[in-house]
N, C-alpha and C positions, 0 to 999 in steps of 0.2 A: 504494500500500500504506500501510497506516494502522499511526504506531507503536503498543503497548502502552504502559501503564503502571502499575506495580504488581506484584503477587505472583502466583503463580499458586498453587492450592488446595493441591498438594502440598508446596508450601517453605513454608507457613503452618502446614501439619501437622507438619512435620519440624519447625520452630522451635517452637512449641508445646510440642512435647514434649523437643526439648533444653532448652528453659528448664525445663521440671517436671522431668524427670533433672538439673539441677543442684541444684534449689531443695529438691529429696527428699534429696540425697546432702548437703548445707546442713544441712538441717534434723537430719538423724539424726546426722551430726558434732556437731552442737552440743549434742545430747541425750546423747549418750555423752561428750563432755566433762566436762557439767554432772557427771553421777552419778561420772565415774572423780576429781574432782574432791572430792563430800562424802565416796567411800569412803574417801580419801587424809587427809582433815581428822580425820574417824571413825577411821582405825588409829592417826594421831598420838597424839591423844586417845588412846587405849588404853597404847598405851606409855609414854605422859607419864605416868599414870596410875601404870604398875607403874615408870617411874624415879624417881619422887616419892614412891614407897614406900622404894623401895630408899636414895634419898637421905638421907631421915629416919633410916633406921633408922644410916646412916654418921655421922650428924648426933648423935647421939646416944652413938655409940662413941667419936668425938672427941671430944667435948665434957663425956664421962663425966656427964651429969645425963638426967633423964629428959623424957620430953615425948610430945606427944599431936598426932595428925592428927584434926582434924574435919572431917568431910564434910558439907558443904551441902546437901542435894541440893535444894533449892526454887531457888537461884542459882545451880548449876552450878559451886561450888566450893570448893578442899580447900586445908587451911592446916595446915602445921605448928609448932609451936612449945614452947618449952623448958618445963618445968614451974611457969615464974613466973608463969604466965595468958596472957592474949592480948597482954598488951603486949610479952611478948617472941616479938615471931611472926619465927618465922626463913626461913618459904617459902612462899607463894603460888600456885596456879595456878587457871583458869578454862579450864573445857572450853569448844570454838567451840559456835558457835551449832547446828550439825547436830546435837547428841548432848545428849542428857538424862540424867541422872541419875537413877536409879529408887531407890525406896525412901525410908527416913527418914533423918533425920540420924545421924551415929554418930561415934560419938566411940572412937578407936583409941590405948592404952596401949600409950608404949615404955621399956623399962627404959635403967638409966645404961649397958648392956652392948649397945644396939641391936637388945634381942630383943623379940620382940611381945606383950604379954600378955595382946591381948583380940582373939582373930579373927574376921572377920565377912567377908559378900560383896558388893562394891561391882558394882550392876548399870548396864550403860550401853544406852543405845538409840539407835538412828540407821535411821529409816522403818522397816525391816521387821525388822531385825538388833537383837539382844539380846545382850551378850560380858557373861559376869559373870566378875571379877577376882576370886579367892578369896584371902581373906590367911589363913595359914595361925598357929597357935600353936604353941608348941616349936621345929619342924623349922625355922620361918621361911619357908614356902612361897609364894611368888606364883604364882598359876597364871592362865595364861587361860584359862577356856571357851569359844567361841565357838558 
């Protein structure tokens, strides 16, 4: 009797396709990562956004002077600072890389009392999602749309 050596048709089949049912379940793992990943970076960004409003406007009640948030939106970023110009900038932030900034630059008036006195709507974008931040006048409203 003669040994064998080697596989036979059916364990080549069955391995074949364990290895593609791993390298499928691989692959879609790592694809749902990726995205629950920008979504995560994308809602920061959104928050940051409405706390760095909220900051300012505290920023201002303490400090009793007035001051101004400009928004970048060609660099992706918003600065607050005290009514002496930009040399007195008192806060900083840059959205990550996943989220844009839509629209033009704007420029947002805070009184010595932390109230708002010029409202407008900061639009953000990340692939297919658009959330616009509403700053409100008077009431002092932050709102999000999404």
């Amino acid at each position: 009797m003669r040994k064998v050596k080697g596989f036979t048709l059916i364990e080549t089949v069955i391995s074949i396709f364990i290895l593609t049912l791993v390298i499928t379940i691989t692959t879609s793992i790592s694809t749902m990562n990726s995205n629950l990943e920008k979504q995560i970076a994308y809602d920061s960004d959104i928050y940051e956004v409405q706390n760095f409003l909220t900051l300012s406007k505290a920023a201002c009640r303490k400090e009793n002077v007035n001051g101004h948030i400009l928004i970048n939106s060609k660099d992706e970023e918003m600065y607050f600072y005290y009514d002496g110009g930009i040399s007195s900038l008192f806060r900083k932030i840059n959205l990550s890389k996943n989220s844009d900034c839509l629209g033009k630059n704007t420029n947002i008036y805070l009184d010595d009392d932390g109230k708002i006195k010029s409202g407008t709507t900061i639009s953000i974008k990340n692939d297919d999602d658009i959330t616009k931040i509403t700053v409100g006048v008077g009431v002092d409203t932050i709102r999000i749309d999404e």
